[in-house]
N, C-alpha and C positions, 0 to 999 in steps of 0.2 A: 299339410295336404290331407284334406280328407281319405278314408277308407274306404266309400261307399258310395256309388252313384246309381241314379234310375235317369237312363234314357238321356244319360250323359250330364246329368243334374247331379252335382255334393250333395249329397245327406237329403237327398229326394224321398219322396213316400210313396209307396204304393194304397192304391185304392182298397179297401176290406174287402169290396167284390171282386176282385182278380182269381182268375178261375184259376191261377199258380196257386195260390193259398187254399182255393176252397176244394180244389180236385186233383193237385199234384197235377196239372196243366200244361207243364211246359219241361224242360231239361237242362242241364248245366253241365258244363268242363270245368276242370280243374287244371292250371296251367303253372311250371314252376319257373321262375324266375331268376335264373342263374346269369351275376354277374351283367345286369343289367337286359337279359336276354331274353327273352321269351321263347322256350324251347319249343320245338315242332306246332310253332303258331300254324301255322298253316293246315296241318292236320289236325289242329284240333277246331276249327273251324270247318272243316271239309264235316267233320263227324258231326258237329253243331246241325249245320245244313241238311245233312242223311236224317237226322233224328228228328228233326223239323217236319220235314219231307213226310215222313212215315205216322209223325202224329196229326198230318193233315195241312200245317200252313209255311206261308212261302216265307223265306227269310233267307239275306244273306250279311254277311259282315258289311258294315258301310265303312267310310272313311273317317268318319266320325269316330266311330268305336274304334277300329287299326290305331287314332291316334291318341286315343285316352289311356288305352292299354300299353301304349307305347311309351305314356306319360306316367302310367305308373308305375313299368321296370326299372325307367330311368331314377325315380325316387326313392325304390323300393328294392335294389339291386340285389338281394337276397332273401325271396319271398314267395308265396304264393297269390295266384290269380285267381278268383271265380268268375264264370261269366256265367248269367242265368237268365234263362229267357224263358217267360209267361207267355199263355196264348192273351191275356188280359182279361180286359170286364166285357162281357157280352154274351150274348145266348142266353135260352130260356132254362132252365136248371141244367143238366149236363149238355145239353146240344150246345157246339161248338158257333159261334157266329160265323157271317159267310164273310167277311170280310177279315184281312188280315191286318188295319189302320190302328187297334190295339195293342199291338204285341210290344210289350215291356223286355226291358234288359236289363240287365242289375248288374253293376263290376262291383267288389269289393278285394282287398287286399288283408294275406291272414300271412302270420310271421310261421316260417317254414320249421317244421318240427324238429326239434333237435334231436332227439330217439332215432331220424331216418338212419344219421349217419353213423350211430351204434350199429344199429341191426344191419348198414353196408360190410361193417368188417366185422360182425359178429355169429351175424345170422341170426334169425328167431325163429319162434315153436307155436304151433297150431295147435289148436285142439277142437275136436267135432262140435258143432252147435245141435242143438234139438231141435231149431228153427228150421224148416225148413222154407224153401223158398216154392212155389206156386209157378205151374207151367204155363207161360202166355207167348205163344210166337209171336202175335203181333205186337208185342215190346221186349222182345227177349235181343238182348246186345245195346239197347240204347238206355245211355245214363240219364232216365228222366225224373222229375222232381216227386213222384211219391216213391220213398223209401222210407216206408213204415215195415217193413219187413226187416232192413237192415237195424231201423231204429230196435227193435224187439230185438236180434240178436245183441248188439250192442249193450243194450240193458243187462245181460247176464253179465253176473261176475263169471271173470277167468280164475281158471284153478292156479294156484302158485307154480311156477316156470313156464307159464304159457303166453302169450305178446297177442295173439288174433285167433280169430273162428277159423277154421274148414266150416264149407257151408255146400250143405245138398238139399237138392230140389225135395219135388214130391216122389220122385221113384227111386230116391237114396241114387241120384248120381252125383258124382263130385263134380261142384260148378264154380267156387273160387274163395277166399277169401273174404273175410265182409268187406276190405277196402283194396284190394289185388287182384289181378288175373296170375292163373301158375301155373307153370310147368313142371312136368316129371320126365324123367331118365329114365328107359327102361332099358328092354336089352332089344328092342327093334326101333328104338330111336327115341329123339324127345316128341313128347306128347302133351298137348293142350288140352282140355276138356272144351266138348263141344257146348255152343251157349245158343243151340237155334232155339229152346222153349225156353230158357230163363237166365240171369246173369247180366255181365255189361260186358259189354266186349271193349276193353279200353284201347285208348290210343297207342300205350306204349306198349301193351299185346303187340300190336300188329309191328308195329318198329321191331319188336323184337323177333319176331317171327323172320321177317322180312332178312335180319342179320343174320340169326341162323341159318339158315339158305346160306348165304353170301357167304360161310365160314363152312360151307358144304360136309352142314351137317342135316342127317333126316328130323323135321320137323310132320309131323301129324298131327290131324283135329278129329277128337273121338269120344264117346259114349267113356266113363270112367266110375266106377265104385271103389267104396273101400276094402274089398280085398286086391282089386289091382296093385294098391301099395304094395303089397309081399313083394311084386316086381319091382319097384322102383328103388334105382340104384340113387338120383339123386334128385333135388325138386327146388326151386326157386318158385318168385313171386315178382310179377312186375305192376306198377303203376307210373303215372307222370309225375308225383313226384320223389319217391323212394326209389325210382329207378330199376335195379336188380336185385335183389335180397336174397341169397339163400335158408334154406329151410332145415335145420338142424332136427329137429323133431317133427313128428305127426301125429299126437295120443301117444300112442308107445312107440310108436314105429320111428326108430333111428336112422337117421340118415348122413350121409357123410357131402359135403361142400362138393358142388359141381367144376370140374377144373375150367371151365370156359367162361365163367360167371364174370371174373375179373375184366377179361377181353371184351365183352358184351358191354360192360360201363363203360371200359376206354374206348370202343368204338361208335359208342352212341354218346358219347360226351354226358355222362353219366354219375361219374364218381364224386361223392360229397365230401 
């Protein structure tokens, strides 16, 4: 079975003018494939649709795609999903065409990291990037396809004992992970960093957020730097496919395993 389709086509091409390649034009999820399943499909098409929406064109999942993706959990029963959608070829240099009859879709299938499930029962360690990230409200929370900013962080070597970036905007606030949303422990509740000028705000953010509540605990979204950490007792990292991770380190700042973290995977069917 093929890896890779365009617009429901195996091993399909994209045009060189497609404004996904020539302008980071369009957006993607990242979906993990457990046991034949496609976790939180549904919201990660609802987000799909939001970020569609907000870059300007109309798109929703068809039947066609529900059943391609459907055909490749079932082959690929432990794995990940990309979906990526281009605005396509059209418009005169950056202007958008007024029509939506373009819009490309890409699936491809990537074998699911084996490092997740270390860092599930091990936890990993941060360290600050120099990179910062550029304040744009009107793309700030949506995963869309120019990520040359993460590609730059990425590029840096990590110092020995370190697994991923802490990454802050331009006014040094703390906004996530190169590939995580996270939370911290403080002593007036868990705290999110707020992402309305920069970051992605992922899907499994919001699931998690959503649990927390439901295990009535105080969850908050707020402005965060690094001396805040002095406060924080403890810090996790989530995404859709690593799940829950906690955060043993942050530069120097030691921190000890959050006692709820375990319940959070087993309640969101989670654990690798």
């Amino acid at each position: 079975m093929s890896t890779i389709w365009v617009n429901g086509q195996p091993d399909g091409t994209i045009n060189p003018l497609d404004r996904g390649l020539a302008y980071g034009d369009g957006l993607f999820a990242t979906m993990r494939v457990n046991k034949s399943e496609i976790q939180f499909v549904e919201s990660h098409f609802l987000r799909l649709t939001q970020g569609a929406e907000r870059l300007g064109f109309d798109w929703q999942p068809s039947q066609s795609l529900r059943a391609l993706l459907l055909e490749c959990a079932q082959q690929n029963p432990q794995s990940c999903l990309k979906v990526l959608l281009s605005r396509g070829v059209g418009g005169r240099g950056y202007t958008p065409p007024n029509s939506n009859q373009s819009i490309n879709e890409v699936v491809s299938v990537h074998p699911f990291p084996d490092v997740y499930q270390s860092w599930q029962s091990q936890g990993l360690s941060l360290q600050s990037s120099d990179v910062l990230l550029a304040r744009q409200p009107r793309l700030a929370g949506i995963k869309h396809c120019n990520r040359l900013e993460q590609v730059l962080i990425k590029s840096e070597p990590l110092a020995d004992g370190y697994d991923d970036w802490l990454v802050l905007d331009s006014k040094r606030n703390i906004i996530e992970s190169s590939m995580a949303n996270l939370f911290f422990e403080t002593e007036v509740g868990i705290v999110t960093p707020k992402l309305a000028y920069a970051g992605v705000a992922g899907m499994m953010r919001e699931q998690v957020i959503y649990q927390l509540l439901e295990m009535n605990l105080t969850v908050s979204i707020t402005e965060m730097n690094l001396s805040n950490l002095f406060n924080v007792k403890h810090a996790f990292m989530t995404n859709s496919l690593l799940g829950v991770v906690d955060i043993n380190l942050i530069d120097q700042h030691i921190l000890q395993k959050a006692p709820f973290t375990s319940l959070l995977r087993e309640r969101l069917n989670l654990t690798l």
